[in-house]
C-alpha positions in Angstrom: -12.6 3.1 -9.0 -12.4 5.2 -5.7 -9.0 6.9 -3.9 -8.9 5.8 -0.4 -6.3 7.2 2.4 -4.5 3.9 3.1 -5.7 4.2 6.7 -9.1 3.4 5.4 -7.8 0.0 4.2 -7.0 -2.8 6.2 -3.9 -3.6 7.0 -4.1 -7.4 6.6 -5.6 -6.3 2.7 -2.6 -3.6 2.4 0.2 -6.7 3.5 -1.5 -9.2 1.1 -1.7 -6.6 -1.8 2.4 -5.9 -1.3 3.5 -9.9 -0.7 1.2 -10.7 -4.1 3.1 -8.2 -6.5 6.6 -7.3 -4.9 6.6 -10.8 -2.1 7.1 -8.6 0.8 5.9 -5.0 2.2 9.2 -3.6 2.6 10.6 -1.6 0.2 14.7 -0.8 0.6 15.8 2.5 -0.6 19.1 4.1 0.0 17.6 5.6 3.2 17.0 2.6 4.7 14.1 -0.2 4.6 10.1 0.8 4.7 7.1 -1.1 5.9 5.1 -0.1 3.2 1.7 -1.0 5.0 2.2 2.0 7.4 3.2 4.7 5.1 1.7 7.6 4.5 -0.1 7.5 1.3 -3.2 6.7 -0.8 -4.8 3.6 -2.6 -7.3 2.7 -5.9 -9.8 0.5 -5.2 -12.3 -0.8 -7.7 -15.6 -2.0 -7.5 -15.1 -5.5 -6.1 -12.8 -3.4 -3.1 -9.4 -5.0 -4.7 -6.7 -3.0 -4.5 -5.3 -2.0 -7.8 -2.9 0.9 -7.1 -0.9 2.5 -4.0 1.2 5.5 -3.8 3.1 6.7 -0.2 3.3 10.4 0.5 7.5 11.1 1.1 7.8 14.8 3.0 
């Protein structure tokens, strides 16, 4: 497994990873709806590239 910045991942790999487990890349909090492909955050890869986890970085 490796920890990548999401800007090291495509963006086309971040969409489909988000539409494959939640159907869309938006998440909608009380604060209003996120693009979830452009936050700040970091990814798990593992060997074969996939991505298996994502966590955004809220300041």
């Amino acid at each position: 497994m490796k920890v990548c910045s999401i800007k090291d991942i495509p963006k086309n790999k971040l969409i489909d990873f988000f539409e494959l487990r939640w159907g869309s890349p938006e998440m909608v909090v009380s604060s209003g709806v996120y693009d979830c492909s452009t936050l700040d955050g970091f990814t798990v890869v593992n060997e074969e590239a996939e991505i298996i986890g994502f966590n955004y970085l809220h300041a």
